[in-house]
VEXGU-420336 format. One line per field, with one value per residue: residue in three letters; z, x, y of N, C-alpha, C, O in turn; residue number from 0. Coordinates in pm, whole numbers. Example, Ala and Ser with C-alpha at 12.3 -4.5 7.8 and 13.67 -1.06 7.14 Angstrom:
residu = (ALA:SER)
n.up = (780:708)
n.east = (1319:1285)
n.north = (-569:-225)
ca.up = (780:714)
ca.east = (1230:1367)
ca.north = (-450:-106)
c.up = (780:787)
c.east = (1320:1290)
c.north = (-330:3)
o.up = (846:804)
o.east = (1424:1341)
o.north = (-332:114)
num = (0:1)
This chain:
residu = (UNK:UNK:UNK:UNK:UNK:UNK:UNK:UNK:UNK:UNK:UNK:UNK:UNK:UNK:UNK:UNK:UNK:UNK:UNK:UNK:UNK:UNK:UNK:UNK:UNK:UNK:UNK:UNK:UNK:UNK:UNK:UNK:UNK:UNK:UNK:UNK:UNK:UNK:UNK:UNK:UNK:UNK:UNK:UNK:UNK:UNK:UNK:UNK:UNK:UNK:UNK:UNK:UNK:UNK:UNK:UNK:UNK:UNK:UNK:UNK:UNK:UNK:UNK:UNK:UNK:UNK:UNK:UNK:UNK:UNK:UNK:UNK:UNK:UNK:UNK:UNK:UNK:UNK:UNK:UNK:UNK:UNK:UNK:UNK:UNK:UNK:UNK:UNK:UNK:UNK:UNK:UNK:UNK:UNK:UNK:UNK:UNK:UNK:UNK:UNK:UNK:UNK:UNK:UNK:UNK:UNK:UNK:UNK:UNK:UNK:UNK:UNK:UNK:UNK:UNK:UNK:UNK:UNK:UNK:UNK:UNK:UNK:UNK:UNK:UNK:UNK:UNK:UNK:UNK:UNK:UNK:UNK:UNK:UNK:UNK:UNK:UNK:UNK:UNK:UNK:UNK:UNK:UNK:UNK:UNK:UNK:UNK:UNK:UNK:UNK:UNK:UNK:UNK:UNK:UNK:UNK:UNK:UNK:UNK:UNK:UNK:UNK:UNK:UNK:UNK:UNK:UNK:UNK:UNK:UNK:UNK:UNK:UNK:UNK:UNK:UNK:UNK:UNK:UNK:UNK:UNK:UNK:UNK:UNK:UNK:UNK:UNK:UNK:UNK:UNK:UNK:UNK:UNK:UNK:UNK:UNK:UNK:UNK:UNK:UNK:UNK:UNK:UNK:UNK:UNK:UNK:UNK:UNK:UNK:UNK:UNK:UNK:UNK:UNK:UNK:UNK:UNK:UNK:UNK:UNK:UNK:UNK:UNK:UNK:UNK:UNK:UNK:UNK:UNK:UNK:UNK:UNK:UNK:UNK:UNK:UNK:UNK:UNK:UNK:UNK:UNK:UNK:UNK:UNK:UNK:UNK:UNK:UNK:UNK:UNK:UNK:UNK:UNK:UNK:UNK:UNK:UNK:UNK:UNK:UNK:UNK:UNK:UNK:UNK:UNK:UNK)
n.up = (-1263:-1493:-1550:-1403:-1435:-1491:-1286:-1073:-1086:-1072:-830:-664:-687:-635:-352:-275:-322:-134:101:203:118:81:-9:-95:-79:-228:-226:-479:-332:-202:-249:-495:-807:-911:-673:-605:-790:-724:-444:-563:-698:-505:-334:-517:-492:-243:-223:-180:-344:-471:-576:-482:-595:-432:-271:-128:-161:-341:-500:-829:-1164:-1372:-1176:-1057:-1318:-1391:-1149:-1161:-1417:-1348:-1152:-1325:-1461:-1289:-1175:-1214:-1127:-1071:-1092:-914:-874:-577:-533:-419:-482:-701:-936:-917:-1138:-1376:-1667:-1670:-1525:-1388:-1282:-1105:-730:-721:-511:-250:-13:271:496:494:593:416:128:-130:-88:-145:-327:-518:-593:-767:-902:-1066:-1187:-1326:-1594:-1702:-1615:-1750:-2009:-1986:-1973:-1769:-1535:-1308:-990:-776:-457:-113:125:415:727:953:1310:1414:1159:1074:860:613:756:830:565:453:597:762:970:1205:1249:1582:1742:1958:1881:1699:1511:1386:1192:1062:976:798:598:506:412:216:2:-43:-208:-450:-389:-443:-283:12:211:519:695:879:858:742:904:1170:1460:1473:1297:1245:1502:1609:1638:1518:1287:1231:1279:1113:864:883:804:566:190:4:-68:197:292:483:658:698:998:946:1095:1117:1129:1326:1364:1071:1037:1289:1166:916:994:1186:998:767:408:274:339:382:307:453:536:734:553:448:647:663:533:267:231:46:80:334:340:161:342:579:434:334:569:698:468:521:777:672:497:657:837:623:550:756:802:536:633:838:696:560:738:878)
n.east = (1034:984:689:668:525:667:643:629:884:1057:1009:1115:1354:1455:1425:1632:1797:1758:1593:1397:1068:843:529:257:-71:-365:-649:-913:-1167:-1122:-1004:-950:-892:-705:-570:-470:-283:-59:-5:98:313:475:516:709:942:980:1074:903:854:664:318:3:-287:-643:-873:-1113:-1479:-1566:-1401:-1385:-1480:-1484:-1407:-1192:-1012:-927:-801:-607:-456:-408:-207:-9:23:187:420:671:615:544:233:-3:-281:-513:-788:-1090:-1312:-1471:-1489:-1315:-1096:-863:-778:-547:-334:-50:-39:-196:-289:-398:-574:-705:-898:-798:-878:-1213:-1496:-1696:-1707:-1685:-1547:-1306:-1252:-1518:-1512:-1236:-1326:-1486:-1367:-1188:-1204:-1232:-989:-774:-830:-772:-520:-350:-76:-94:-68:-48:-210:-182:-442:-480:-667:-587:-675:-772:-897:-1165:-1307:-1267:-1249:-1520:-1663:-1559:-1600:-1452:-1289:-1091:-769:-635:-442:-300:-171:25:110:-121:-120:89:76:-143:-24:134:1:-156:107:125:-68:-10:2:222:227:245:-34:-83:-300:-468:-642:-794:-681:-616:-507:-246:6:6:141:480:568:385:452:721:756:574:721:943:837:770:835:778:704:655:407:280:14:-226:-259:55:127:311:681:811:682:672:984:966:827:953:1158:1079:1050:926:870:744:563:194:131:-80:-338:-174:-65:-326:-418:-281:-493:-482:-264:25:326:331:245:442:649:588:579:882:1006:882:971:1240:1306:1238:1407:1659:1591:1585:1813:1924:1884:1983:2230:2276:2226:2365:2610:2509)
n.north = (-1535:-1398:-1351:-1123:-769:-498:-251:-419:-557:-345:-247:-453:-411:-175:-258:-382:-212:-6:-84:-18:98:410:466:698:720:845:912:944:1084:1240:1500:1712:1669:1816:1922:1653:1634:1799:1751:1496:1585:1695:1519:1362:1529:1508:1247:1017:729:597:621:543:501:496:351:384:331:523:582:573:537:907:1030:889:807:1135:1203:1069:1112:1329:1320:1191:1372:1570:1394:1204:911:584:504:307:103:130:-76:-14:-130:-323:-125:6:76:174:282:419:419:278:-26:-287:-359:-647:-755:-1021:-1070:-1237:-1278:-1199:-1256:-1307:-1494:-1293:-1085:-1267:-1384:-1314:-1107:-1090:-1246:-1094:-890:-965:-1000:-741:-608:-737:-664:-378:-369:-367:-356:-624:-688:-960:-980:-1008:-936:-894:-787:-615:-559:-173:-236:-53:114:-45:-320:-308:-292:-491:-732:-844:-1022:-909:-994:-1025:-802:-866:-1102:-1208:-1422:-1503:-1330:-1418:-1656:-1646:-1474:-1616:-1798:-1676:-1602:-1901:-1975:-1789:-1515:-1191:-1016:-875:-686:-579:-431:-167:-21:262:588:490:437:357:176:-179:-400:-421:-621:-812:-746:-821:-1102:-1188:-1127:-1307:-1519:-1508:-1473:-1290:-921:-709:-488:-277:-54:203:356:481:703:892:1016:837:589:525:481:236:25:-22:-45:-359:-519:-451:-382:-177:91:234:569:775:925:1071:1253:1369:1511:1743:1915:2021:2198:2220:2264:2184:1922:1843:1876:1685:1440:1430:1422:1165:970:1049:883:622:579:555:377:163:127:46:-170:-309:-318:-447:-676:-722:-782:-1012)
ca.up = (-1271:-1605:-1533:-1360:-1486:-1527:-1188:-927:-1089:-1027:-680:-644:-739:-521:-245:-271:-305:11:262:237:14:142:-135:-58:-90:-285:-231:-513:-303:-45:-276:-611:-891:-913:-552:-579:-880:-668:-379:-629:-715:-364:-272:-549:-415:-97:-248:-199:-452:-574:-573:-492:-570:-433:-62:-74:-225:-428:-584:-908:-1315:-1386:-1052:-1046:-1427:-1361:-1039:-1159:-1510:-1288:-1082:-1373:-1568:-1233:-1149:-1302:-1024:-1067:-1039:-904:-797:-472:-555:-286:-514:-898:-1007:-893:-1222:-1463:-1819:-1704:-1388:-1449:-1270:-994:-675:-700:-418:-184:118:302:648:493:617:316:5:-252:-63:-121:-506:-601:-725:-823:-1027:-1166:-1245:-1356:-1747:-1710:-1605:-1880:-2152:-1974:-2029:-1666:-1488:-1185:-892:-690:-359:-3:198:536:787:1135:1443:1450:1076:1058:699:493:771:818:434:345:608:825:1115:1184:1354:1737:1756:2033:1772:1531:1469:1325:1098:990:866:702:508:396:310:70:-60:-67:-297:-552:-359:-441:-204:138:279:686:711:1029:827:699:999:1221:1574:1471:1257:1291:1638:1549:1700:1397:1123:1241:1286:930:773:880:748:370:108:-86:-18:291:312:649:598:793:1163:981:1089:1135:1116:1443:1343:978:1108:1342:1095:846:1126:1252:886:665:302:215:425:274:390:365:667:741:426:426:826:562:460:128:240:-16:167:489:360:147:485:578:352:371:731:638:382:596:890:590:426:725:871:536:510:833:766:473:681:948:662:490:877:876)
ca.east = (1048:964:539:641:531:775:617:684:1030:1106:961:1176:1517:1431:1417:1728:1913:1738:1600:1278:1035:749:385:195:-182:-392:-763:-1002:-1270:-1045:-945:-1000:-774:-579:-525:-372:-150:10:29:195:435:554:587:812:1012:1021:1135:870:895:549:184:-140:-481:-779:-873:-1239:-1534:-1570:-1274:-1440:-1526:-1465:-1284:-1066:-941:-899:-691:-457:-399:-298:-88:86:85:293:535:747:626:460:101:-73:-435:-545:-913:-1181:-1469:-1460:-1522:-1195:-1015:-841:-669:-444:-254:49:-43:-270:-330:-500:-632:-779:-932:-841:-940:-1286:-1621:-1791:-1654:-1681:-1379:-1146:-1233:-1633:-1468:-1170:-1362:-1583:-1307:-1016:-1153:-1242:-853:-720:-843:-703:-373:-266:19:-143:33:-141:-176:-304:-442:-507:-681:-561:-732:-886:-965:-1212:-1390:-1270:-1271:-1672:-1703:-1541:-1630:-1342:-1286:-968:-647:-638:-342:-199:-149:108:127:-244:-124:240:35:-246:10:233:-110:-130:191:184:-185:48:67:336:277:117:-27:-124:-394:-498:-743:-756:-692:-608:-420:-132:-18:30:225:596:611:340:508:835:693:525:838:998:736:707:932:746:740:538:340:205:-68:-264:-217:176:118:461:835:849:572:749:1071:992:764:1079:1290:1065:1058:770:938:662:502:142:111:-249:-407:-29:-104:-436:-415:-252:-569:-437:-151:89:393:304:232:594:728:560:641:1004:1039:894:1109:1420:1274:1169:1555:1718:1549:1664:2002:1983:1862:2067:2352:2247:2143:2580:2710:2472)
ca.north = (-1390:-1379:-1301:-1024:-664:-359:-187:-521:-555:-185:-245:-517:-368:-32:-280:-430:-85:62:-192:33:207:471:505:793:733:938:875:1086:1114:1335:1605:1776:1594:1910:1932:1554:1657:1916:1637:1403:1636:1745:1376:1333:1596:1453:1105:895:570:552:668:441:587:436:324:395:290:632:544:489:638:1032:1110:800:878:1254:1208:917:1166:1474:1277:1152:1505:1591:1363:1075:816:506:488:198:117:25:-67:-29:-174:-367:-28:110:6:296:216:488:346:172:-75:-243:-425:-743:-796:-1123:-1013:-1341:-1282:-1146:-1363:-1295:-1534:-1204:-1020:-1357:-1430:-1303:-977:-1068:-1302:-1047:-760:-1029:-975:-606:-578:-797:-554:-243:-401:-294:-485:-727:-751:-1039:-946:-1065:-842:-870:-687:-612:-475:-164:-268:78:144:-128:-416:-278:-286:-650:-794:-893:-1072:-882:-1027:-909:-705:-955:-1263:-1196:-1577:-1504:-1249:-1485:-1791:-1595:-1399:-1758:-1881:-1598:-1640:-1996:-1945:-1710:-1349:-1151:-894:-873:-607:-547:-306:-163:74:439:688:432:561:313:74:-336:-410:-400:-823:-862:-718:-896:-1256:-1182:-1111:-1406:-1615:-1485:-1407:-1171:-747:-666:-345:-200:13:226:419:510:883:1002:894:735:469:471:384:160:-78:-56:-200:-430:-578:-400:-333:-81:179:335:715:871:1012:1194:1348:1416:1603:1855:1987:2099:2271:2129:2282:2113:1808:1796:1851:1544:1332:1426:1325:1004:937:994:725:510:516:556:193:69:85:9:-334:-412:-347:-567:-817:-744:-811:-1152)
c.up = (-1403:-1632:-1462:-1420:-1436:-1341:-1080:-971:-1040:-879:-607:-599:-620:-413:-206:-225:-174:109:265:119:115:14:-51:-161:-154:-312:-275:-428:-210:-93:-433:-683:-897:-801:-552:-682:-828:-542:-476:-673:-600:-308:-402:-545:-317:-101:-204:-326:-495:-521:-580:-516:-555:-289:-74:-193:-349:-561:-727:-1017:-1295:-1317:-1055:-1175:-1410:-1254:-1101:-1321:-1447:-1246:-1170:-1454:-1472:-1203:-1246:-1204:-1103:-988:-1036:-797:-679:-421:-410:-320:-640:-940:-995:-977:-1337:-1570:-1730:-1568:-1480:-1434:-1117:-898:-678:-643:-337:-50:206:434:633:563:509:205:-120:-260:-96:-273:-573:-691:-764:-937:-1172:-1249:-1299:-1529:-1799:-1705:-1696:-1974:-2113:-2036:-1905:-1627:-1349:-1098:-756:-512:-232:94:338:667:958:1251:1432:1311:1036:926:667:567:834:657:384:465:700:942:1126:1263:1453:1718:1820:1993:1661:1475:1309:1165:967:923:816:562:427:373:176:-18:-120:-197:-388:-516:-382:-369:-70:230:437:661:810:996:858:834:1142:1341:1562:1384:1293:1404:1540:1563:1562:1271:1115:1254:1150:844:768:856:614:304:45:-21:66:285:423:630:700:921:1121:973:1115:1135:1202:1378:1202:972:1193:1274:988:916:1130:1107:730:551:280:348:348:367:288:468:689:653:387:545:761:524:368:131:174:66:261:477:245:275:554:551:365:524:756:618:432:686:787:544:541:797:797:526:644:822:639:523:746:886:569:610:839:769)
c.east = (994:790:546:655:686:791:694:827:1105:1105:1066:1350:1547:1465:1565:1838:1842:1720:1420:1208:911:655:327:74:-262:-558:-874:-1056:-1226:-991:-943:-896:-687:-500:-405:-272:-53:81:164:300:544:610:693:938:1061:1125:1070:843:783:369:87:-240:-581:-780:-1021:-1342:-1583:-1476:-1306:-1453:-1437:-1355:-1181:-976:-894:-790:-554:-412:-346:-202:39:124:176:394:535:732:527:307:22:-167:-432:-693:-996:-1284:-1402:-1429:-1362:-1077:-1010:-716:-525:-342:-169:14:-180:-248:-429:-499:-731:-810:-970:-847:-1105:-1385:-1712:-1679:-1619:-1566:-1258:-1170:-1383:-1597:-1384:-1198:-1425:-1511:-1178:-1017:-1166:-1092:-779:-751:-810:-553:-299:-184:-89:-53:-18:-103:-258:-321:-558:-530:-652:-657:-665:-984:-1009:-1262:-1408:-1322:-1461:-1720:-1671:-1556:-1554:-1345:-1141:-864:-611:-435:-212:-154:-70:88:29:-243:-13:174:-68:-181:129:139:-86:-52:212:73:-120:58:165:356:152:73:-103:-210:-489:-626:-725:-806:-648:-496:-294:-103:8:180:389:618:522:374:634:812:625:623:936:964:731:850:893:754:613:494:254:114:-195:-217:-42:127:199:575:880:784:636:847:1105:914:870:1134:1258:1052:968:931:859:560:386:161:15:-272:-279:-37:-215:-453:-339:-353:-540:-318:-37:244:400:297:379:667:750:614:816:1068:998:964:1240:1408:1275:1344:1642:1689:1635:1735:2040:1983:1939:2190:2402:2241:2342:2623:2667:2559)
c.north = (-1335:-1308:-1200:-902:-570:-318:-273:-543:-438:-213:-337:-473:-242:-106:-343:-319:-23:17:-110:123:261:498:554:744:816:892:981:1130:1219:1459:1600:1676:1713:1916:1733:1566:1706:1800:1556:1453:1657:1612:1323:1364:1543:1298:985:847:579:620:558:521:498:452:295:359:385:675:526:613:737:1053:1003:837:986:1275:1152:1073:1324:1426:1251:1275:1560:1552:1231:912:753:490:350:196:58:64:-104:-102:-242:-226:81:54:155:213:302:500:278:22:-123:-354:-561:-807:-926:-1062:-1135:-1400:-1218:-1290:-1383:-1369:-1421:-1157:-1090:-1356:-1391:-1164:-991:-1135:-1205:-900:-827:-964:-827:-532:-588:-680:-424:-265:-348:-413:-529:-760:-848:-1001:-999:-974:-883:-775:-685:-497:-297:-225:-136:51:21:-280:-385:-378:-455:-747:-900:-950:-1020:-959:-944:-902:-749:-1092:-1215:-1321:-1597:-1418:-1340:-1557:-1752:-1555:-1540:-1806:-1821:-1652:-1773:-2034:-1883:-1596:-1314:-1038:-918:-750:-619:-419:-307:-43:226:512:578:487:471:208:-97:-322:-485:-586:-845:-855:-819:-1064:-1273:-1231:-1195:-1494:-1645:-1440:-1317:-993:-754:-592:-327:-78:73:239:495:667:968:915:851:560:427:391:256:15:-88:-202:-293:-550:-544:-379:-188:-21:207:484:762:995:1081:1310:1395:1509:1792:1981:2090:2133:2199:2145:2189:2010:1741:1781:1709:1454:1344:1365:1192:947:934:876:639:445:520:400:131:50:40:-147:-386:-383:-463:-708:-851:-831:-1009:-1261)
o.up = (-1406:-1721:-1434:-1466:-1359:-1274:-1013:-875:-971:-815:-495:-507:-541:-344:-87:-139:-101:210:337:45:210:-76:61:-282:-125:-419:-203:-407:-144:-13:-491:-613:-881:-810:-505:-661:-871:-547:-457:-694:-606:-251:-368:-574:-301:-22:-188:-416:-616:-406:-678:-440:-648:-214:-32:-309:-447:-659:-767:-993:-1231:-1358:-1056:-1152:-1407:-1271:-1089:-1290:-1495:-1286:-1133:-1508:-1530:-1193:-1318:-1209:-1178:-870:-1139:-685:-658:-342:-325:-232:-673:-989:-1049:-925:-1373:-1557:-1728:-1534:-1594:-1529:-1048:-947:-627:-661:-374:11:233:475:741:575:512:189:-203:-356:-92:-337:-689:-803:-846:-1045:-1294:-1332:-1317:-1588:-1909:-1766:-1742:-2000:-2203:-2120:-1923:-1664:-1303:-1117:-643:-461:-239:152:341:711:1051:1243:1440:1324:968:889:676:508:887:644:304:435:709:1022:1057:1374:1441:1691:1795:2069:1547:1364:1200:1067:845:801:762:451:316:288:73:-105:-216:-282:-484:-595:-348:-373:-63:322:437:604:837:1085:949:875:1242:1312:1649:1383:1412:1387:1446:1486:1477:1174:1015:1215:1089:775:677:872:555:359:16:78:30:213:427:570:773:968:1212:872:1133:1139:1192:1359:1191:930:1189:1326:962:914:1097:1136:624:587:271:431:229:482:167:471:637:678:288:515:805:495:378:33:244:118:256:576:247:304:578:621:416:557:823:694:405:676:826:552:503:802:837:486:667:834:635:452:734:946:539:588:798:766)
o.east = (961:770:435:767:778:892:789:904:1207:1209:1104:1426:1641:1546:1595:1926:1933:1787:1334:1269:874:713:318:91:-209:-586:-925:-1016:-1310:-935:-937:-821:-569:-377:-292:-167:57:200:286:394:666:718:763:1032:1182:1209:1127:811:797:346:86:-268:-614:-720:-1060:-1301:-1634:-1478:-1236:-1444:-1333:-1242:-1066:-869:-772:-699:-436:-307:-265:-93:154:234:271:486:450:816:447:279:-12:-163:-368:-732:-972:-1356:-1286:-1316:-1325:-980:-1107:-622:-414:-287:-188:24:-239:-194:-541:-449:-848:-721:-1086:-831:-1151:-1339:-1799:-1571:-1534:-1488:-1145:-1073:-1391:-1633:-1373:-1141:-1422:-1565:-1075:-923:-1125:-1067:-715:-657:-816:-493:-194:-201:-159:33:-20:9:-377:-222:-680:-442:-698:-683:-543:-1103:-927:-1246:-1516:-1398:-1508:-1782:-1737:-1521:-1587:-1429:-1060:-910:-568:-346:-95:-106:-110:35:53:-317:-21:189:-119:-231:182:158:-34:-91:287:112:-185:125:249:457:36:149:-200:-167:-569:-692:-671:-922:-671:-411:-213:-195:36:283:398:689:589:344:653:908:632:624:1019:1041:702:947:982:823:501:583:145:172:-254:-142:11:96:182:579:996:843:661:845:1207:938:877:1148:1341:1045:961:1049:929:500:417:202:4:-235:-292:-21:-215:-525:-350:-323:-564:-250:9:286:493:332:413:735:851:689:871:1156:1065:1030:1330:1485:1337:1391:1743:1782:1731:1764:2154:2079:1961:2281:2498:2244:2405:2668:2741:2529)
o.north = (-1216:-1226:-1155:-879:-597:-338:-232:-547:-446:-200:-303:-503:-231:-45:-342:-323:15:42:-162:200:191:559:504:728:923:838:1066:1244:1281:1534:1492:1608:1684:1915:1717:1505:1671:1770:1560:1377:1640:1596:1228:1290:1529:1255:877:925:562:658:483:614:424:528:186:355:332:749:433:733:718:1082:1046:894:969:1356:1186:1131:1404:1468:1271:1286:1613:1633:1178:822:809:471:291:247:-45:149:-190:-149:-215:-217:185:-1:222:134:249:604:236:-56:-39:-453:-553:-918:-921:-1003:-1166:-1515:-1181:-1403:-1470:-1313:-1453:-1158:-1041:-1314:-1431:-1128:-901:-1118:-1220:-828:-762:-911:-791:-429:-493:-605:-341:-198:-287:-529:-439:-846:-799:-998:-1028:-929:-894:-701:-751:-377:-278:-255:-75:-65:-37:-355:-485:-484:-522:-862:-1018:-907:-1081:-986:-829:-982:-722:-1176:-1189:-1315:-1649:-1429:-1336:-1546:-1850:-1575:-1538:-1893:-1865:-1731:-1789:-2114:-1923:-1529:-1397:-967:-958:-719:-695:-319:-397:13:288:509:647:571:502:126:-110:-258:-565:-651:-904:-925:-889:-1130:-1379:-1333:-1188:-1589:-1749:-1386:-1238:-969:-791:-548:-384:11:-6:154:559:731:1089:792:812:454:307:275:188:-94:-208:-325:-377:-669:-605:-367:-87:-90:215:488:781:1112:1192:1430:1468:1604:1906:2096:2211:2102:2108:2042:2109:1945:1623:1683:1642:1386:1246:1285:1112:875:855:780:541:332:460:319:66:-62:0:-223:-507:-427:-539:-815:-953:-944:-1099:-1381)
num = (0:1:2:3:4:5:6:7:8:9:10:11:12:13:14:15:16:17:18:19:20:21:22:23:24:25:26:27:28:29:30:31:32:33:34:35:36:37:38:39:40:41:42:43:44:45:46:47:48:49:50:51:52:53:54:55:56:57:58:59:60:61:62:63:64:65:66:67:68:69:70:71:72:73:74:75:76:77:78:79:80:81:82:83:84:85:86:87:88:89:90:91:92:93:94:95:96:97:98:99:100:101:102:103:104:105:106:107:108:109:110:111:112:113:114:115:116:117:118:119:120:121:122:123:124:125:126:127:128:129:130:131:132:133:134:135:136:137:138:139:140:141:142:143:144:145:146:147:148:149:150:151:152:153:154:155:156:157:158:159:160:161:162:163:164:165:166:167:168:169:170:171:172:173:174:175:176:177:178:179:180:181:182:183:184:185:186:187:188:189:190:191:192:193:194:195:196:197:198:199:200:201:202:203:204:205:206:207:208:209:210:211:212:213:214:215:216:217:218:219:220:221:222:223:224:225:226:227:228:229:230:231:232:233:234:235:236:237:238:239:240:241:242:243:244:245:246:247:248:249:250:251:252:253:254:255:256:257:258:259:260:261:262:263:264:265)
């Protein structure tokens, strides 16, 4: 326990007291940096746990700095990266994703970038939270971009021993990603056959577009929800998309406590 940053301990402790956390997405390339300050505020309102910025390959320099420093001139949430490219690396994140992409076909996605952004990271001084990330059926953008052979939708099995590889390689976090905009996320039998596989914090990611799909990837065992596309269908409307997020956030804590009840009774 002792190698672990500030952020994954926090993350940790949150999870214990709820059974669930919800990170709201925040991808520059989708909206002005002011417009995501205003975002990042409303979702702290709402009570989601933490802020990611990245997703896309635009993710990068000027606009990546500028976003991540509104977000934090608005709220008191943890900011951590979730890099689309090398280039999606900011001093001024708390912390970041480091990422294996180890269902990619291409060697670069599993270790050629993490080789080539490990010492560019080091001298930010950000926290590292090793992570395995796996892509599930439809995949969309990213499993285009890295290269994926994704896990069909009807194989959880495929998704369980990919993600205890991870873990058993040093992950401390695994995420499922069904890709940005996606009409749903990972089949509730895959997240739950996952989660009985790994010990580390799961994250489900992609297709969660409302608090049915939130709730029911809680339940089925996810620790961590992302929410983007929910929040981006907003088009600006900061109102509308606190709304959002608040109805999330109740499926998200409402799962949770349901599960550490279920996990007191056990």
């Amino acid at each position: 326990m002792n190698h672990f940053g500030k952020v994954y301990k926090q993350l940790l402790k949150s999870l214990e007291s709820k059974g669930g956390l919800a990170f709201l997405v925040i991808d520059p390339p989708n909206q002005e940096p002011g417009v995501a300050g205003k975002l990042a505020k409303a979702a702290e309102e709402a009570g989601i746990d933490a802020i990611c910025v990245g997703g896309s390959v635009g993710a990068q320099g000027e606009l990546l700095d500028s976003t991540i420093l509104q977000v934090k001139d608005s709220c008191d949430l943890q900011v951590i990266l979730f890099p689309g490219n090398i280039a999606s690396i900011s001093k001024h994140a708390d912390a970041i994703y480091f990422m294996s992409m180890l269902n990619s076909l291409d060697p670069y996605y599993i270790s050629g970038a993490q080789t080539a952004s490990s010492y560019p990271i080091k001298k930010t001084g950000l926290e590292v939270i090793s992570t395995s990330y796996i892509i599930v059926e439809p995949g969309r953008a990213v499993g285009w971009v890295g290269k994926a052979l994704p896990i069909p939708r009807e194989l959880p099995y495929l998704a369980g021993i990919t993600a205890l590889a991870g873990e058993y390689m040093g992950s401390h976090l695994v995420i499922l990603e069904s890709g940005g905009g996606a009409e749903s996320p990972a089949p509730k039998e895959m997240i739950s056959y996952t989660k009985k596989l790994i010990s580390v914090p799961l994250v489900v990611a992609g297709g969660v577009r409302n608090e049915k799909f939130a709730y029911e990837c809680i339940r089925a065992g996810a620790d961590i929800v992302h929410i983007g596309t929910a929040v981006e269908n907003s088009n600006g409307d900061v109102s509308k998309a606190r709304e959002t997020m608040k109805r999330i956030v109740e499926a998200v804590k409402k799962a949770g406590l349901e599960k550490l009840q279920e996990a007191k009774g056990d």
